[in-house]
Structure formats: C-alpha cells, structure tokens
C-alpha positions as CSV (number, residue, x, y, z in Angstrom):
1,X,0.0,0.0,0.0
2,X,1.7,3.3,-0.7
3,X,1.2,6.5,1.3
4,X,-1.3,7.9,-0.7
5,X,-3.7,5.0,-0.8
6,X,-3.3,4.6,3.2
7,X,-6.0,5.3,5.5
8,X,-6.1,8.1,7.2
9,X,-5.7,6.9,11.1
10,X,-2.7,4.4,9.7
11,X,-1.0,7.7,8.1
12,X,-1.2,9.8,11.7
13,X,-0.6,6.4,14.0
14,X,2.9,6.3,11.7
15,X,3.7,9.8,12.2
16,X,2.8,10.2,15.6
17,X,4.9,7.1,16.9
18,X,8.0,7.9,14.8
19,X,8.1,11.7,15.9
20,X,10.9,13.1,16.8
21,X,12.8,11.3,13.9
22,X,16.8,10.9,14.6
23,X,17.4,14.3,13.1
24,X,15.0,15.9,15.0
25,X,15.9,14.9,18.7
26,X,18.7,17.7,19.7
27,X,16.3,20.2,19.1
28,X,13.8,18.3,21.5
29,X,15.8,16.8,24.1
30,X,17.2,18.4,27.2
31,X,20.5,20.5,26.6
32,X,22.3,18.7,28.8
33,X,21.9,15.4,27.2
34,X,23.3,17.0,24.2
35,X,26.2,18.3,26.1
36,X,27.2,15.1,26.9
37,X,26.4,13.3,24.0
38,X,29.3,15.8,22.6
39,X,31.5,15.2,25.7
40,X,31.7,11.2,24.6
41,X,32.2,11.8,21.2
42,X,35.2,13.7,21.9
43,X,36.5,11.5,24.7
44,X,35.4,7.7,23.7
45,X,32.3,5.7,23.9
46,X,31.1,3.5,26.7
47,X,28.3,0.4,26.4
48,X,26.1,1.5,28.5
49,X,22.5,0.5,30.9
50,X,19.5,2.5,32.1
51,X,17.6,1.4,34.3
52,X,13.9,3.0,33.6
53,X,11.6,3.5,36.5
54,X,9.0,5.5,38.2
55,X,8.6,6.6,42.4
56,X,5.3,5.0,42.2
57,X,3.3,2.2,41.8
58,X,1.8,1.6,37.9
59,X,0.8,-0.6,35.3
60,X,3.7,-1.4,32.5
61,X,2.7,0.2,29.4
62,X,6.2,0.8,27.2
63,X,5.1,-0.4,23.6
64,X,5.2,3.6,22.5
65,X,8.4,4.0,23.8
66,X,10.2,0.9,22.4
67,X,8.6,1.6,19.0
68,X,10.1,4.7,19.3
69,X,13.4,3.6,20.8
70,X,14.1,0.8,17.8
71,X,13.1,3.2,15.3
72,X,15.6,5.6,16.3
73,X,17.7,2.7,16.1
74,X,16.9,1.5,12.9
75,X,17.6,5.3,11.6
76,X,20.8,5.2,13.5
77,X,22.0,1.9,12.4
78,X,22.7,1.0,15.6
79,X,20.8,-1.7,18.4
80,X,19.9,-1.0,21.3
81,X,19.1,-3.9,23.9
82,X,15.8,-4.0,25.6
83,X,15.2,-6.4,29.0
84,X,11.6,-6.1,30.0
85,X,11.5,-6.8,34.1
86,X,7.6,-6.3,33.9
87,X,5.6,-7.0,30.6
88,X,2.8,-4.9,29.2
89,X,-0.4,-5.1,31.1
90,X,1.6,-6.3,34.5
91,X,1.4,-4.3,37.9
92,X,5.2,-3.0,39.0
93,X,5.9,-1.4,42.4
94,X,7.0,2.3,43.2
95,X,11.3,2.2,42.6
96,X,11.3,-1.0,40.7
97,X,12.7,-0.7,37.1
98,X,10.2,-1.3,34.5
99,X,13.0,-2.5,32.0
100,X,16.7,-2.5,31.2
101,X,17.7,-0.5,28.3
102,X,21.5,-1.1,27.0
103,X,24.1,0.2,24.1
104,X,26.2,3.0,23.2
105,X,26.0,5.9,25.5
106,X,26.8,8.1,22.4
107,X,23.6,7.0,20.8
108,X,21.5,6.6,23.9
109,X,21.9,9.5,26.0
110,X,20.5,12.3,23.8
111,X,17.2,9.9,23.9
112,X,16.4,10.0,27.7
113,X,14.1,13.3,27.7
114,X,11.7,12.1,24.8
115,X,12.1,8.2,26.2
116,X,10.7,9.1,29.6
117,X,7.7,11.3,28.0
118,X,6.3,8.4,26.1
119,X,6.7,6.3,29.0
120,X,6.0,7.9,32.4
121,X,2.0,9.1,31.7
122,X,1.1,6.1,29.9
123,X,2.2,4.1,33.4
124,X,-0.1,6.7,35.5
125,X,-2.9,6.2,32.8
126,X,-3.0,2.5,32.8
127,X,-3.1,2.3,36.3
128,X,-5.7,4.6,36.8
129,X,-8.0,3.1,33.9
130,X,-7.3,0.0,35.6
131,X,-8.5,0.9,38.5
132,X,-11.5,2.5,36.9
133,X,-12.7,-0.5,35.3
134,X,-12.1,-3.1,37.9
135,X,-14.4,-0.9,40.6
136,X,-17.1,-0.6,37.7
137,X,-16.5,-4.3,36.0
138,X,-20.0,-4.5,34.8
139,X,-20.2,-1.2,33.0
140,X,-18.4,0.0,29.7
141,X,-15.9,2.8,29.2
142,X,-15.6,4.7,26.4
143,X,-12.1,7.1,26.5
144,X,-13.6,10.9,25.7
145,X,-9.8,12.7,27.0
146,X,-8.5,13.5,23.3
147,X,-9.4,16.8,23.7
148,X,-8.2,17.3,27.4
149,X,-4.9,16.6,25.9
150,X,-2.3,19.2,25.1
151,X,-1.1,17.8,21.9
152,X,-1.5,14.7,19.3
153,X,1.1,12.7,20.9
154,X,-0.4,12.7,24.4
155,X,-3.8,11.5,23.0
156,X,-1.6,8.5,21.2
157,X,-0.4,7.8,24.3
158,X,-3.5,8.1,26.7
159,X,-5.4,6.1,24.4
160,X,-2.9,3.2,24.4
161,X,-2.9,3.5,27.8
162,X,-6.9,2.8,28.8
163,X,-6.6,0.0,26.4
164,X,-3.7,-1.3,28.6
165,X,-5.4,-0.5,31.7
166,X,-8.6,-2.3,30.4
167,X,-7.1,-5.3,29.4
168,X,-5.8,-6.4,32.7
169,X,-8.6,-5.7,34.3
170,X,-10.4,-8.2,32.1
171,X,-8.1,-10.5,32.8
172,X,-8.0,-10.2,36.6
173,X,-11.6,-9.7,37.1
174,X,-13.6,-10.1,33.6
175,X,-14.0,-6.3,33.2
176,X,-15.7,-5.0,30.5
177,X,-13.3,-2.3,30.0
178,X,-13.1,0.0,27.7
179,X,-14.8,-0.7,24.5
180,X,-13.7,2.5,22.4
181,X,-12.6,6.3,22.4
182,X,-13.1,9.4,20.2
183,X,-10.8,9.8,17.9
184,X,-10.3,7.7,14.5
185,X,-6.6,7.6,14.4
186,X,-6.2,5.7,17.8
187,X,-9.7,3.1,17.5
188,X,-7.0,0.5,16.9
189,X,-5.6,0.2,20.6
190,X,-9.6,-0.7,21.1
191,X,-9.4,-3.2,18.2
192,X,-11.9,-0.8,16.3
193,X,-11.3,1.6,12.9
194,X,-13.3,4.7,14.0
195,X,-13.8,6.3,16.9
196,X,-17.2,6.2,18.8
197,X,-19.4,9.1,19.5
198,X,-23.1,11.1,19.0
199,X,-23.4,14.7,19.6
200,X,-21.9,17.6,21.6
201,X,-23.9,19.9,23.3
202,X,-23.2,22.3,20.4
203,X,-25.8,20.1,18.0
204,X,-28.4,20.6,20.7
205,X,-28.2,24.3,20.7
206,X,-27.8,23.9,17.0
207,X,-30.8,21.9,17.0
208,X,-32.8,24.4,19.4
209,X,-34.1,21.4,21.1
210,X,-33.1,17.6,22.4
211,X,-35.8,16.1,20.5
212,X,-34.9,17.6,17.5
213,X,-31.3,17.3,17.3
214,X,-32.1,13.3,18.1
215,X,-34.4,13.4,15.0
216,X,-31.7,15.3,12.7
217,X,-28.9,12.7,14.1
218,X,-30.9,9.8,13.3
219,X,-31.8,11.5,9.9
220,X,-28.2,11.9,9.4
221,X,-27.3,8.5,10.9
222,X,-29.8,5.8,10.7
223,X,-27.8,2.9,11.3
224,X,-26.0,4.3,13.9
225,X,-27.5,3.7,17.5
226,X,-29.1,7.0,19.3
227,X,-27.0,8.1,22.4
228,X,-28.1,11.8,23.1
229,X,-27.0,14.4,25.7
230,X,-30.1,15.5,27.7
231,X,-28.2,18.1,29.9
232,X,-28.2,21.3,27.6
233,X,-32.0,23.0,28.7
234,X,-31.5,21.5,32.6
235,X,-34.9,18.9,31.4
236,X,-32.9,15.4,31.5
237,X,-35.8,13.7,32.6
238,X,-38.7,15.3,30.5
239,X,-36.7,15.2,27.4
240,X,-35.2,11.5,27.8
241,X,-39.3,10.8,28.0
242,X,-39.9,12.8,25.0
243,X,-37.0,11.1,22.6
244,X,-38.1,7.7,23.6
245,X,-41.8,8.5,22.6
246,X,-40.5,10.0,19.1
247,X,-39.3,6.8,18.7
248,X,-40.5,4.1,20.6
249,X,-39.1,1.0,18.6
250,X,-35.7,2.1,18.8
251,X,-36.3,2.6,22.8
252,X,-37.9,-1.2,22.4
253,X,-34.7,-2.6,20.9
254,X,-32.2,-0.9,23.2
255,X,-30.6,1.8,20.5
256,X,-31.3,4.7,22.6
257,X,-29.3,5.5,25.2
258,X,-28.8,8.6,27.2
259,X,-25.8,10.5,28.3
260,X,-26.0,12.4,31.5
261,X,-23.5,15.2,31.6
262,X,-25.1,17.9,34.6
263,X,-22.4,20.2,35.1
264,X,-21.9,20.4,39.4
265,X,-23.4,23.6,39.5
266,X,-26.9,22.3,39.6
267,X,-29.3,19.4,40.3
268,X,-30.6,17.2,37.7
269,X,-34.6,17.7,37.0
270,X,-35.9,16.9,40.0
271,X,-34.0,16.6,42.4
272,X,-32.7,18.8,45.5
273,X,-30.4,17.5,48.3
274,X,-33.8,15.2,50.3
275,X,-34.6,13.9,47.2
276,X,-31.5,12.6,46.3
277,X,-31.1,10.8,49.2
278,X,-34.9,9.5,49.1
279,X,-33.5,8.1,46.1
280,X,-30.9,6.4,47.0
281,X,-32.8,5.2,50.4
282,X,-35.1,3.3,48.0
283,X,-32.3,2.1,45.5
284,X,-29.2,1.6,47.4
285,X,-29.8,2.2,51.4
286,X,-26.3,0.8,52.4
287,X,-24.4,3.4,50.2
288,X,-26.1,6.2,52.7
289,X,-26.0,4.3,55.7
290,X,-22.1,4.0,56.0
291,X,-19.3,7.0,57.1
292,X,-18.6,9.1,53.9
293,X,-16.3,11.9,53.1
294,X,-17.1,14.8,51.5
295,X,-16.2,14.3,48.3
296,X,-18.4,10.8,48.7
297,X,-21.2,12.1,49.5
298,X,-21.1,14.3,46.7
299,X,-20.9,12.2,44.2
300,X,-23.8,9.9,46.1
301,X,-26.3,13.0,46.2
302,X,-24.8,15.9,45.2
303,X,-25.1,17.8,42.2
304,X,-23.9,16.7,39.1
305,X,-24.1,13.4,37.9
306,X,-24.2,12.0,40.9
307,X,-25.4,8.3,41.8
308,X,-28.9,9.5,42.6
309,X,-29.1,11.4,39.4
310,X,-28.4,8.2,37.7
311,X,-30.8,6.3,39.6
312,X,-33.6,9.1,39.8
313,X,-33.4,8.7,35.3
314,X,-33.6,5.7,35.8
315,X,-36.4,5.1,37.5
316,X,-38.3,7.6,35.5
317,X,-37.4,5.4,31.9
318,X,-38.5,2.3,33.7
319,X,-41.9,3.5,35.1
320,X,-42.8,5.0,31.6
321,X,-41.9,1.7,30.0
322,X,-38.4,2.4,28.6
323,X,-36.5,0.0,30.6
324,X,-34.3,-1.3,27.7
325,X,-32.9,2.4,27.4
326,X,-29.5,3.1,28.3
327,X,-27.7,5.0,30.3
328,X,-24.1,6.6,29.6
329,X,-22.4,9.2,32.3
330,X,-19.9,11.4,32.0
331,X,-18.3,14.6,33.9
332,X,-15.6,13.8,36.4
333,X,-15.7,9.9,36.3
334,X,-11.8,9.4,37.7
335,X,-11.5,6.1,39.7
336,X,-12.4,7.7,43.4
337,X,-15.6,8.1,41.4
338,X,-16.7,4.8,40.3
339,X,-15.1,3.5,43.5
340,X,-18.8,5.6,44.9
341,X,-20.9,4.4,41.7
342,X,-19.8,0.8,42.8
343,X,-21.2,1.5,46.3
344,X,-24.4,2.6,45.3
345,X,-24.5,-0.4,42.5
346,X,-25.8,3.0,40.2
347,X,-27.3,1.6,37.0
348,X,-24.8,3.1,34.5
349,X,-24.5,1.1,31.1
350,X,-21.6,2.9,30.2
351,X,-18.9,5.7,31.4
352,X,-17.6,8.3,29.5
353,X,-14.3,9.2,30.7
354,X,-11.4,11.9,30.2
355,X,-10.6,11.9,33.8
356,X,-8.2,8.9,33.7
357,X,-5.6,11.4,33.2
358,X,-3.6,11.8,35.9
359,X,-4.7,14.8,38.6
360,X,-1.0,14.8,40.2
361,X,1.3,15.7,37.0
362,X,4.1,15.3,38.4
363,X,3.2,11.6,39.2
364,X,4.2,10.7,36.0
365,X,7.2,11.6,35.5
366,X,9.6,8.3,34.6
367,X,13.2,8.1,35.1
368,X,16.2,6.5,33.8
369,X,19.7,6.3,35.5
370,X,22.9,4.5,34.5
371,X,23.8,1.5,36.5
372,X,26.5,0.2,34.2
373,X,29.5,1.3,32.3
374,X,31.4,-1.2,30.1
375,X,29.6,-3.5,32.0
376,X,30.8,-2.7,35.3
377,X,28.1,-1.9,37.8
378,X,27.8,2.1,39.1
379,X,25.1,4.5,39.9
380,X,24.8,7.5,42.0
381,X,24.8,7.6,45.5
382,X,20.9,6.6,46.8
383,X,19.9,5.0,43.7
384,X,21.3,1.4,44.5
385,X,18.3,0.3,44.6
386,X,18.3,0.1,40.6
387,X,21.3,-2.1,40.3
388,X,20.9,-5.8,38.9
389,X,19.5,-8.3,41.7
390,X,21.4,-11.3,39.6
C-alpha cells in the first residue's frame, strides 16, 4: 500500500509514533543530554545501561516507547538492547525498574528526555484506567480525554494507555473495560477503525431542542444507535421521555441511550439534596448508611451526575416503559468516582471518561539512570536500589 492510498488513522498512528525522527531529537531533548552526547564523542564511547523507572506504583505500558526507541535505532544503524522486568499489562511497584535498556552511550543519551515522555503518563494512565474499570467491571468505558490533551502525541499515548489499563482488568476480574474512544486515528488500541461518538452539546443548541437534534442525528445516521445528551436545557428527565416517545421501537430494541452530563453547578430535574437521598434510600440504602467523606457524598447525592441522578433517570425510563434504554455518564468519572458508583451499584450502562488522566502531573514523570558502564556496575549515591539483583 503506498502512502497515498493509506487510510487516514494508519498515516497519523505512523507519524505520531516515529516523531521526533533521529534528526529531529537535539532540538527536542534536554541541553544537557546533548552536552554530553558531545562530551563522549570527543572522549570515547562507553556500552552502557539505564535502568527505567518511576517513584510509584503503575501498570507497565512501554510499547510507544520501544517503537520509538528501535526506530531511532533502525535510523541510526545501531541496536539498542531492551530487557523487560515487567511485561505490558503487568502491575510494577513504586522504585522498581520497568526495563533494562542497554548500548552505546553516544547514541543513547541524547534519547532519555523524549524516552521518559512516552513512558511515564502512559504508566499513570494505565493504572488509573485500571482501576476504573475493575471498581465498575460490569459497565463499559468509552475514553472521551482526546481533547483534554495538550497535543496529538499525548492522545496517542493516553489512548494506548486505557486500552492497557482495560485489558488487565479483564483478565484479573472479567471487566468489561473500555470498548472504544473518540478519535479515528487511535480506535486500533480498542481493536476498532473509527472512533465512537453522538453529539456535543453544540448540535443541541444547534438543533434548538433535544428532541430535535435526536431526530436530525438519526436523519443523518440511521444505522447508527441513538446516544443523546439531555443536559443542555436542565430537562434530562422530561426530554429522555420525549426522545423515547418520538421513537419508541428504537427505545424497544435498546438503541437509545442517554448520556448524563449535569455540570456540578446544579441538580438534575428533580432533584434537591432530600430527594437525592430519598433516592438512594429506595435504591441503594447501604451506600447512605455508612461513614462518607465529603467528596463521597457528593458524588452519592450531590449535584452533578451523581449516583442518585443516575438512579432518579432511571427510574423515570422504567416507570414509563423504557427499561431497555441506556444510560451513559460522564463529567468527572476518575477512579475515586466509580469507587462511589460501585457503592451505590448505580445503573450506569456505560462511562464516559477523560478523567483517567492523571490529577497529580508530576506523578508521572519516569526516570532513567545508569547502572552500568562497560559492563561494570555504578550508579549515584541513593539509587542502589536500581542495580541488577542477579
């Protein structure tokens, strides 16, 4: 296939995973790495090992940076030797090196900066998405961060990251996971070739009403299954009711679902602070009945889409007859979050999330040091830890 008959998510996965090319890198590493890379040219080469780690506890996720790392290598001519202590997917303790990485120090150590930045927030990610899905392993996740990222290469690597996350769930506790994300040119880590996604709120305003913008998306869609935002005119309840009754055998089959999306600044239709917890008091006594902190009890019967907004829709769809609707939330979903959905057993379908993203940045920051020169072990004073156990 040449490069003009390629589609266009292969094109940008190829051009996102290979940047910065060889020639590239001194203008995007730090200074300092370039320094030395000229001190060893002038005074000799040394073979060389990094060991690659992070000060906390994560899930393994390095396939972005050793695509990177042997296509540098490739460019280079040169090899560089790669000893995985912990495999993709597998859980690896706070100090413990992730992997081995060994050859010349003249080709190596101008790579360190961009190394660690397609390694260190993919860790935090996976994690966190695993943790997301194992507290929620009945409900699907759909990854909505792409545009919480700050460029094209972070979305690459956040989206390779859930799918990471999401498969060791499923393996450790049959998770559903997540099933998709947004964006085209990353479906693959999901095993899809598009993203997934309805409307923004911008279609509804567009629309000048929930109903209509549902009739103008199926109109424009009609194989396509009908997830609409009720949020936009505060109504979630009355207009879920009305969309279901515009098209009743969709509702029947189970291609309508809804996505709750209440910003915190208000209560979803019809309910206030007593009624939220009347709510849950008929739904899910125990998750009222134990201590809860703050931020718990928010997201049990705050505002927003909390766990009694999710329920209070729900019973609404089922009394009117609706009860093969669905129901998709969003806003704020990080792990903490569904750790309280779980508690209340809220009746979520699905969860769409940007929030695995790290809250603490500075969490994932990886870090390589040498432990070996010409084979012979050294590394700074306090990092001990990192040499070889064998």
């Amino acid at each position: 296939m040449n490069e003009q008959n390629k589609p266009v998510g292969v094109a940008i996965r190829q051009s996102v995973n290979n940047l910065p090319r060889s020639d590239a890198v001194p203008a995007w590493t730090d200074q300092y790495f370039n320094r030395s890379k000229g001190i060893v040219q002038r005074f000799g080469d040394k073979q060389v090992t990094y060991a690659v780690f992070l000060r906390r506890p994560v899930v393994s996720a390095p396939r972005l940076m050793i695509e990177w790392l042997n296509g540098i290598a490739e460019q280079r001519g040169v090899q560089f030797k790669i000893e995985m202590n912990y495999e993709e997917g597998r859980w690896v303790g706070a100090g413990e090196p992730l992997l081995y990485l060994s050859g010349s120090l003249e080709q190596l150590v101008d790579l360190e900066t961009i190394f660690l930045q397609k390694l260190g927030a993919a860790c935090v990610a996976a994690y966190n998405a695993f943790t997301m899905c194992v507290e929620l392993p009945k409900v699907a996740f759909l990854a909505f961060d792409a545009r919480h990222c700050a460029s094209i290469g972070m979305a690459e690597l956040m989206a390779y990251a859930a799918s990471v996350g999401s498969e060791r769930a499923r393996r450790k506790v049959g998770a559903v996971g997540f099933v998709g994300n947004a964006t085209d040119a990353t479906a693959h880590f999901f095993g899809r070739d598009a993203g997934l996604g309805t409307m923004p709120h911008a279609i509804i305003g567009y629309a000048g009403s929930t109903l209509r913008a549902a009739e103008m998306f199926h109109e424009a869609y009609p194989e396509e299954d009908l997830t609409v935002l009720v949020d936009y005119y505060g109504q979630e309840v009355t207009d879920s009711l009305e969309v279901c009754r515009a098209f009743p055998e969709l509702a029947r089959e189970g291609k309508i679902g809804f996505r709750l999306d209440t910003p915190g600044s208000r209560y979803l239709e019809g309910l206030d602070p007593p009624a939220a917890y009347r709510v849950l008091d008929r739904n899910a006594p125990d998750a009222i009945r134990g201590y809860r902190t703050e931020t718990e009890l928010r997201y049990l019967v705050g505002a927003g889409v909390s766990a009694a907004a999710i329920w209070h829709l729900r019973e609404a769809l089922d009394q009117a007859g609706f009860d093969k609707v669905k129901i998709i939330a969003s806003s704020g979903f990080t792990p903490a979050k569904c750790r309280v959905m779980a508690i209340a057993d809220a009746p979520v379908d699905a969860v769409g999330t940007g929030s695995f993203l790290p809250d603490n940045w500075h969490e994932t920051y990886a870090t390589a040091d040498i432990i070996a020169y010409d084979g012979q072990p050294s590394v700074k004073v306090g990092r001990e830890f990192l040499l070889r156990k064998d």
